[in-house]
N, C-alpha and C positions, 0 to 999 in steps of 0.2 A: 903774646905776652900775657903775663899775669897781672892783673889791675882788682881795686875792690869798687864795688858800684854797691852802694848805699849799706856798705859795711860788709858784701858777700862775696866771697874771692873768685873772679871771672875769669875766663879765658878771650883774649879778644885779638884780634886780625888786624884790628883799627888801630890806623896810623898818630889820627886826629880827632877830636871832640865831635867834629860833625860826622865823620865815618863808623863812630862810635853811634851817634843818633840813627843814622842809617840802618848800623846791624841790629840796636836793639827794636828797631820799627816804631820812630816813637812820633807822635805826632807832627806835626810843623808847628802848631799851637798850644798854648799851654802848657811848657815843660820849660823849666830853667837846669841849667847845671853847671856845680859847682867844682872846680880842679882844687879838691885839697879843701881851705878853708874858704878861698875864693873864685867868687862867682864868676862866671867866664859869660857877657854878652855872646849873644844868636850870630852878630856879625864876623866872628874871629871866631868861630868854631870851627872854620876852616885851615885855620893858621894856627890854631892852639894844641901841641901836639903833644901825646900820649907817650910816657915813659912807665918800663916797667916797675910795677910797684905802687904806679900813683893811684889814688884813690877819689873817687868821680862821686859826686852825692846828685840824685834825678829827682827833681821835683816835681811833681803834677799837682797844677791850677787844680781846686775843685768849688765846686758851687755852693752857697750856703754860706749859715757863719757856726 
């Protein structure tokens, strides 16, 4: 299906938000992501599922200010 991940049009296989983490190889830590305008907890990315069209923002923790 077609999804947009941090504004750039993807192709993805993934069912669910965490299958979604899976294929892009993303850390277990430091990464948040959001479905749409809202934020989706690490606990329900399993159960949070992926429609075409929707649009995923990935954020990475960095150090510093």
């Amino acid at each position: 299906m077609q999804i947009k991940i941090n504004n750039k049009d993807v192709c993805t296989e993934a069912s669910n938000m965490l299958e979604l983490a899976q294929e892009l190889n993303l850390p277990e830590r430091g990464i948040a992501m959001a479905l749409g305008t809202n934020m989706v907890s690490r606990d329900v990315w399993s159960t949070t599922e992926l429609q075409e069209g929707d649009s995923v923002i990935v954020i990475k923790a960095a150090c510093g200010g």
